[in-house]
C-alpha positions in Angstrom: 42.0 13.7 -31.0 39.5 11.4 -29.9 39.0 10.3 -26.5 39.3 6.6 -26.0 36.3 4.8 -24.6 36.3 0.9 -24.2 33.7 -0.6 -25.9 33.3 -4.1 -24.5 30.5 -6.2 -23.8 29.7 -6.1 -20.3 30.7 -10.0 -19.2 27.6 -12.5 -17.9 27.8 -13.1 -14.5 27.2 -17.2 -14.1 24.3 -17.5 -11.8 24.4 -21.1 -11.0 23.4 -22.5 -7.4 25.4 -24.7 -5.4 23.9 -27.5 -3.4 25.7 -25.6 0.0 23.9 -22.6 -1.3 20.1 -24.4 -1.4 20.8 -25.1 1.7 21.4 -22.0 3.6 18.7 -20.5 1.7 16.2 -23.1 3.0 17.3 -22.2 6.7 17.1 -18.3 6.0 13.1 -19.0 4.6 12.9 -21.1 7.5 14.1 -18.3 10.3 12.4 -15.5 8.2 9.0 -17.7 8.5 9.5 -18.4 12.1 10.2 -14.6 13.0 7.0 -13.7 11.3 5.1 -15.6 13.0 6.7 -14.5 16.6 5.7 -11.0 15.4 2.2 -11.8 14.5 1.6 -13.9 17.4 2.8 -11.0 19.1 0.5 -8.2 17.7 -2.7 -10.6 18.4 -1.6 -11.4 22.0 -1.6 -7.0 21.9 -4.8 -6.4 20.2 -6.5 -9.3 22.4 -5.4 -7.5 25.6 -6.6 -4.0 24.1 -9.8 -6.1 23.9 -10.2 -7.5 26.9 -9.7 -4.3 28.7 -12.2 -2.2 26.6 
């Protein structure tokens, strides 16, 4: 006897946006943005003190 194996198509997953979704995403890209530039404004404020003490 054979084994049975299902043999279905996998099913598409529907991938389209909400307007409530744009949205959030705008405000994550937003944080994300303002965090990198807290942590770059950080390592300059570092590397100019290193400097100034050299």
């Amino acid at each position: 006897m054979e084994p049975k194996v299902n043999r279905k198509k996998p099913t598409q997953i529907d991938l389209k946006t909400t307007p409530d979704a744009d949205k959030s995403l705008k405000g994550t890209f937003i944080s994300v943005l303002i965090l990198g530039a807290f942590i770059i404004l950080s390592w300059a404020g570092v590397y100019f003190i290193f400097l100034s003490r050299l």
